[in-house]
C-alpha positions as CSV (number, residue, x, y, z in Angstrom):
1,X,94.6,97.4,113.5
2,X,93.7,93.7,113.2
3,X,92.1,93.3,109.3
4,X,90.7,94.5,106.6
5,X,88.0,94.0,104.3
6,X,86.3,94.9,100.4
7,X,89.5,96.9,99.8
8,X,89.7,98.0,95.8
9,X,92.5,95.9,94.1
10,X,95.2,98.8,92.7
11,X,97.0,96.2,90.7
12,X,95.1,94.9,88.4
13,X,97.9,92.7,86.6
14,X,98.4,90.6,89.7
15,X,94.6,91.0,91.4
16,X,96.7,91.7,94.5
17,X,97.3,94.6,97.0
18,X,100.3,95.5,99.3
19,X,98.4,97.0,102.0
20,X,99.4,99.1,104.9
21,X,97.7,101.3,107.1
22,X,99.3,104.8,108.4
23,X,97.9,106.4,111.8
24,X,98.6,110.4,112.5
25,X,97.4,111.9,115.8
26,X,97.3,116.0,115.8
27,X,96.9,116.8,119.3
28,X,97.2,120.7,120.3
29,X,100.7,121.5,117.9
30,X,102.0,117.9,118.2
31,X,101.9,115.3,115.6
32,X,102.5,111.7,116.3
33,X,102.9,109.5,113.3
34,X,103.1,105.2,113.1
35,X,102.3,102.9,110.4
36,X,101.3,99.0,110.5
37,X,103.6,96.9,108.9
38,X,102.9,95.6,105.3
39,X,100.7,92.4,104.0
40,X,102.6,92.0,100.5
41,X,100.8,90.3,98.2
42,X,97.3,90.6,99.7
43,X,94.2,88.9,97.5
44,X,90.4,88.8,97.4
45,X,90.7,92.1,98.6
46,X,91.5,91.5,102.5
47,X,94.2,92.3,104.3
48,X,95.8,91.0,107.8
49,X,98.0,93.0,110.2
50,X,97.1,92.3,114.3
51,X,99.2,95.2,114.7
52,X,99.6,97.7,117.7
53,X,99.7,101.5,117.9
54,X,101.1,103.3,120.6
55,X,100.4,107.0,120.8
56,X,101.7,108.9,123.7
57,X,100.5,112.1,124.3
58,X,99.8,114.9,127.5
59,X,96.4,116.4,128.1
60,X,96.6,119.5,130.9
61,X,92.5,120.5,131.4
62,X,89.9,120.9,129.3
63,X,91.0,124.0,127.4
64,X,92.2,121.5,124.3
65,X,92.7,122.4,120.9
66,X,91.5,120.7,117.8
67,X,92.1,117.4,117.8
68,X,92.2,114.7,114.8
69,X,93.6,111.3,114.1
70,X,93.8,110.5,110.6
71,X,94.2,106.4,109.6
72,X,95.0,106.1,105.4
73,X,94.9,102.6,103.8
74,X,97.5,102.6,100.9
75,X,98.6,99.6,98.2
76,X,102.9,100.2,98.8
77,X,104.9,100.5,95.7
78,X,108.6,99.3,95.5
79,X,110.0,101.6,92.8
80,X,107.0,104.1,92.7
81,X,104.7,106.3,94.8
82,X,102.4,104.4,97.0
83,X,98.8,104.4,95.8
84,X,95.9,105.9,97.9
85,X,93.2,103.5,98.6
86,X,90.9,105.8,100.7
87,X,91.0,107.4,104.7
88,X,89.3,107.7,107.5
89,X,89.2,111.1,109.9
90,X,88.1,110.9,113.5
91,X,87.9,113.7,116.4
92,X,88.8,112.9,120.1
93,X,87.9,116.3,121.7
94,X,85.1,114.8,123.4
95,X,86.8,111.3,124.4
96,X,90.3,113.5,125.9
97,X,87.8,115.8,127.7
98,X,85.8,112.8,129.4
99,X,89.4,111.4,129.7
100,X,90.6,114.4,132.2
101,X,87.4,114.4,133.9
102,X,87.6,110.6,135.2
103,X,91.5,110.5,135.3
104,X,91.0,109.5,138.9
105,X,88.2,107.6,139.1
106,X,88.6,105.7,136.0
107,X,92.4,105.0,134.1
108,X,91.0,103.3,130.9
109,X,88.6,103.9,128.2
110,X,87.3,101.6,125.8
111,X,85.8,102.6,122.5
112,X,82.7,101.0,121.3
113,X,80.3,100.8,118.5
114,X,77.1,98.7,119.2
115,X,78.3,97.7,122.4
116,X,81.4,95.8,120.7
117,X,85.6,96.5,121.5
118,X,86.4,95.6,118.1
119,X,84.5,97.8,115.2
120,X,84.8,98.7,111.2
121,X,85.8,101.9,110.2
122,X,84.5,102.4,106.4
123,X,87.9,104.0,104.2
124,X,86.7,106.9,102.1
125,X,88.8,108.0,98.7
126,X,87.7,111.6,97.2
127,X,87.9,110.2,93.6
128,X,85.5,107.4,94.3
129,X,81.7,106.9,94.9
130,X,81.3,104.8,98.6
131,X,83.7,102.9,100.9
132,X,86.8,102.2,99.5
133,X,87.4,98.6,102.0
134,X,87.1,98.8,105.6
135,X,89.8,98.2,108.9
136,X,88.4,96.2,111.8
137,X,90.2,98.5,114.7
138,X,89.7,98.5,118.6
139,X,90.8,101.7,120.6
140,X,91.8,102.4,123.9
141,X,92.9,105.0,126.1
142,X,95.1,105.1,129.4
143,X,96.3,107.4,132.0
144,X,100.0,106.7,132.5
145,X,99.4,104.6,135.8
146,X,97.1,102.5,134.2
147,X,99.3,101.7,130.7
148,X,102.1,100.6,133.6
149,X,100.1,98.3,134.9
150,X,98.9,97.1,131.4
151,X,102.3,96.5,129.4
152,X,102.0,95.7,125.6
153,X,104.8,95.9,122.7
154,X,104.6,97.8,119.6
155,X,103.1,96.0,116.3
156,X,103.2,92.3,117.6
157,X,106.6,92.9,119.7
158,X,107.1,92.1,123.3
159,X,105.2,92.1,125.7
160,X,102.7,90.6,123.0
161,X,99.7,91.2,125.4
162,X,97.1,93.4,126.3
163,X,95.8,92.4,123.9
164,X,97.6,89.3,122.8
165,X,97.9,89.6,118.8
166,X,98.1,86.3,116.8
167,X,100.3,86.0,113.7
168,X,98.4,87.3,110.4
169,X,96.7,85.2,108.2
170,X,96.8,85.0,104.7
171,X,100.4,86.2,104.6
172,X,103.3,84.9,102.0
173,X,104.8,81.9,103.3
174,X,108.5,79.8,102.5
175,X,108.3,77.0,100.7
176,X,110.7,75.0,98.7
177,X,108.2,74.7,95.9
178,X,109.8,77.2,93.1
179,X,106.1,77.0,91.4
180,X,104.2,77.9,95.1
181,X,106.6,81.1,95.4
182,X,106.1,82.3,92.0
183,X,102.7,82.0,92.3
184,X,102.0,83.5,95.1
185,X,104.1,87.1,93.8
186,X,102.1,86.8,90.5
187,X,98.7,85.8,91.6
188,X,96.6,83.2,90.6
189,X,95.0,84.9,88.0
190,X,98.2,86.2,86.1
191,X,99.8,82.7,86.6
192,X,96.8,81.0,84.8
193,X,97.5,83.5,82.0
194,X,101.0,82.7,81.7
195,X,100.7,79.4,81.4
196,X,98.4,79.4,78.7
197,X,100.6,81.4,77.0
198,X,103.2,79.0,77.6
199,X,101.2,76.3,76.3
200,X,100.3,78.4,73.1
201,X,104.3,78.8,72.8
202,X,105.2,74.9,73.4
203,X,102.4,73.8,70.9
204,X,103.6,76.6,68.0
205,X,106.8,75.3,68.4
206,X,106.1,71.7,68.4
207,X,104.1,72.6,65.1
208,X,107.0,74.6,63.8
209,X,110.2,72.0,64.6
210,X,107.9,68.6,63.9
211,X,105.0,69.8,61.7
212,X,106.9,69.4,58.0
213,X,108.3,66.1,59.0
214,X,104.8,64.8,60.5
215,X,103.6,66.2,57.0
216,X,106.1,64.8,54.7
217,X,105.7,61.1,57.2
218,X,102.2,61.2,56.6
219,X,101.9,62.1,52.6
220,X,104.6,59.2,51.8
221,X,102.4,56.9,53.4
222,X,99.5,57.8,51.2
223,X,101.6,57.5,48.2
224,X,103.0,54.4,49.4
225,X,99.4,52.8,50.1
């Protein structure tokens, strides 16, 4: 999973996402089950992850049952349910059967789409008219001699190779500025907000504590004059 793309903001107070992507493989009666990690705080609609999935899993001939893997985009909640953003369902049963039939000759397969390793998947959401954003995946397969000799870690772990994943970009960063970190848990947008209310609130009060005596100041000096 390296990024994502036009994904619906679910929280509109903020104008920000917490996205995170789940993968499920149903293979035969198995079910294998990862998740990305999460890009808190995500804006403009794009998210960031370079994250590896690792799906082990035993074909034994060509007599193979259904097969699906499922990937779901969600905004993550802290204290309530996550929120659907929208899902994509693929079939393998024609990529395990070539699989079994070149397992000798050839130990990898690489997915393509126009001729490219690295292709958008559109998200779909029953509720909503058209793509709901969009995940820029690649996807391979290996026999287990080959994934041996081609050693890679889970997510961004060690080995961090095959292929090497970069840190994600537009994630939240430590800084000793109190006003940076607030901002970027709120959002731009909401902190604009709040500080005009702020202002409303200094300027009322300013009007409240000095206005009578500014009033009184300035009437004296007319009767004086």
């Amino acid at each position: 999973m390296w990024k994502a793309e036009d994904v619906p903001i679910k929280d509109t107070i903020t104008d920000q996402n917490d996205l995170r992507v789940t993968a499920e493989l149903k293979l035969n009666k198995d079910r294998l089950k990862q998740e990305t990690d999460t890009h808190w705080r995500a804006k403009n609609g794009k998210g960031s992850w370079n994250w590896r999935l690792k799906f082990p899993f035993e074909i034994s001939g060509l007599q193979l049952e259904r097969s699906q893997f499922k990937l779901a985009m969600w905004d993550a909640d802290v204290f309530s349910a996550n929120d659907s953003i929208g899902e994509v369902i693929m079939s393998f049963n024609t990529i395990l059967k070539k699989l079994w039939l070149d397992r000798l000759s050839k130990g990898r397969l690489i997915l393509r789409k126009d001729n490219t390793k690295r292709f958008w998947l559109d998200f779909r959401h029953p509720k909503y008219d058209g793509p709901q954003g969009r995940v820029l995946v690649s996807m391979e397969f290996f026999t287990e001699a080959e994934a041996d000799k081609l050693k890679a870690g889970l997510g961004r772990s060690d080995p961090n190779m095959n292929p090497f994943l970069p840190p994600p970009e537009g994630r939240l960063y430590f800084t000793w500025n109190p006003f940076d970190i607030i901002r970027q848990f709120l959002g731009n947008r909401l902190c604009c907000k709040l500080c005009a209310i702020f202002l409303a609130l200094a300027c009322a009060a300013i009007l409240i504590f000095f206005g009578p005596q500014l009033i009184i100041t300035f009437l004296s000096n007319l009767v004086i004059s």
